[in-house]
Each structure stands twice: as structure tokens, then as C-alpha cells.
C-alpha positions as CSV (number, residue, x, y, z in Angstrom):
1,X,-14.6,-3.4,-30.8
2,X,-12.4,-6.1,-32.2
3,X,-12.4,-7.5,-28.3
4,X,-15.7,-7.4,-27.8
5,X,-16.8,-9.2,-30.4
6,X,-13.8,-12.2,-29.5
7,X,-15.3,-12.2,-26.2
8,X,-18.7,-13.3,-27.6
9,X,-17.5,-15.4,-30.1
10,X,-15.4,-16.7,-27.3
11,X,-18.1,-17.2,-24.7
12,X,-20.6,-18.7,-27.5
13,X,-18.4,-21.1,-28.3
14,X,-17.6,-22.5,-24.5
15,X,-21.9,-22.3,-23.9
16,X,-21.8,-24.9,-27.3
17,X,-19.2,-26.7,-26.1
18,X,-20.6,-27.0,-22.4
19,X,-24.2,-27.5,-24.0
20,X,-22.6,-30.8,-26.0
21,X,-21.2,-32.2,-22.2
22,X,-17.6,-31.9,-23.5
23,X,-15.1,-30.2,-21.2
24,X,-14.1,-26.8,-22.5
25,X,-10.4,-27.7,-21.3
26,X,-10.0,-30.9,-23.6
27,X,-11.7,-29.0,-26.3
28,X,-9.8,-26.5,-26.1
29,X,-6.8,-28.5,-26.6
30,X,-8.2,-30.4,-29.2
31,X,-8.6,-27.3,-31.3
32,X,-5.3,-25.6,-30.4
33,X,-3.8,-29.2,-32.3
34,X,-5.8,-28.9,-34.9
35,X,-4.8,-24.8,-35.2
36,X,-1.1,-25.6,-35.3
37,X,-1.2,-28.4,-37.8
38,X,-3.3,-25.7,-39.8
39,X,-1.2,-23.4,-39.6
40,X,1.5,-25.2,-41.2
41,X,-0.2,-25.7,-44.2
42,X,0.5,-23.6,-47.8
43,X,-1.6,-21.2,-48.7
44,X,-2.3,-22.8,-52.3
45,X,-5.6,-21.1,-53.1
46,X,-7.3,-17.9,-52.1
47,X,-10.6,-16.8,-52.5
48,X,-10.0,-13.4,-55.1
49,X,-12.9,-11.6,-52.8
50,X,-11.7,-12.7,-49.5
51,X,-11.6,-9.9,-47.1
52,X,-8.4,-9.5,-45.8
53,X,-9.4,-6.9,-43.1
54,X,-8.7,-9.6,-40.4
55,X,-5.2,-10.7,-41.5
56,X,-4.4,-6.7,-41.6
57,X,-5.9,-6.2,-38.4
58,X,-3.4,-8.8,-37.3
59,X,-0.6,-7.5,-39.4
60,X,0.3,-10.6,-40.5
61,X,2.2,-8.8,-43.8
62,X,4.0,-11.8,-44.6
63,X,0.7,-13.9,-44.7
64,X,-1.5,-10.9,-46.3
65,X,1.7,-10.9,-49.1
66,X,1.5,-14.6,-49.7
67,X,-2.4,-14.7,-49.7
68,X,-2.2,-11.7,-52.1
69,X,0.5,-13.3,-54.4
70,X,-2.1,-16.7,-54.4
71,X,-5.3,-14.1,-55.1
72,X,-3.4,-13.1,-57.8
73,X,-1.8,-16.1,-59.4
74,X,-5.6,-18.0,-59.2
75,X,-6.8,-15.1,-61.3
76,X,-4.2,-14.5,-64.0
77,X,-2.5,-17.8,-64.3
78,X,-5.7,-19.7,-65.7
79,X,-5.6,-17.0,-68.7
80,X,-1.5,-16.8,-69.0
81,X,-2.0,-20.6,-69.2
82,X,-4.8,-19.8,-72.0
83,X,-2.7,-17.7,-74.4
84,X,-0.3,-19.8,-73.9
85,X,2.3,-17.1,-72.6
């Protein structure tokens, strides 16, 4: 299913792209740039109702731990901070 539903997302996005008169090619490239330069970013906030379901579909357990650990530190470091602990 996962596939499936890449392939569409996939093909929508090149019938966009196409649609616009760009060139799925230097697209493409554009975005693989932009992915890398993303992906070396911190993770300094996370969402604490983000579903994780595509990181562990990935398992990505480094990731899901540090995206946890964030989850988790957005959540109870405003009130540690608050008691003053």
C-alpha cells in the first residue's frame, strides 16, 4: 500500500510540475538540494501529536528516538521550568 500511494503522490507531483512548464529533471534536483540541506538540520521542536507512523515505517529509530526525546522535552520542560525544578 505504502508503494502505491508513493507512486501517486509521485506522479501527481511530476503532472504539477509539467503543468507549471518546469522540467521534472531540474526540479527534481532542485528539491533533492533542498532535502539534503533539510536533513541536516536539528530536530529542535516536535509536534506532541505528530504521527510517527511514517518515521517507523521507515525505521529511522535514531530519528523516532530524537523526535520522541524533543515531543517530550516541549511538553515537560515548560512546567519543570515553572516549578522551578
Amino acid at each position: 500500500m505504502k508503494i502505491i500511494n508513493f507512486q501517486i503522490a509521485l506522479r501527481t507531483e511530476q503532472s504539477a510540475v509539467k503543468g507549471d512548464g518546469l522540467s521534472w529533471g531540474e526540479y527534481n534536483e532542485f528539491m533533492n538540494g533542498l532535502i539534503k540541506e533539510v536533513s541536516k538540520e536539528q530536530i529542535k521542536k516536535v509536534p506532541k501529536d505528530l504521527d510517527l507512523t511514517p518515521y517507523e515505517d521507515e525505521k529511522d529509530y535514531k530519528l523516532l528516538q530524537t523526535m520522541v526525546n524533543s515531543a517530550y522535552e516541549s511538553i515537560h520542560l515548560p512546567l519543570i521550568q515553572q516549578l522551578n525544578v
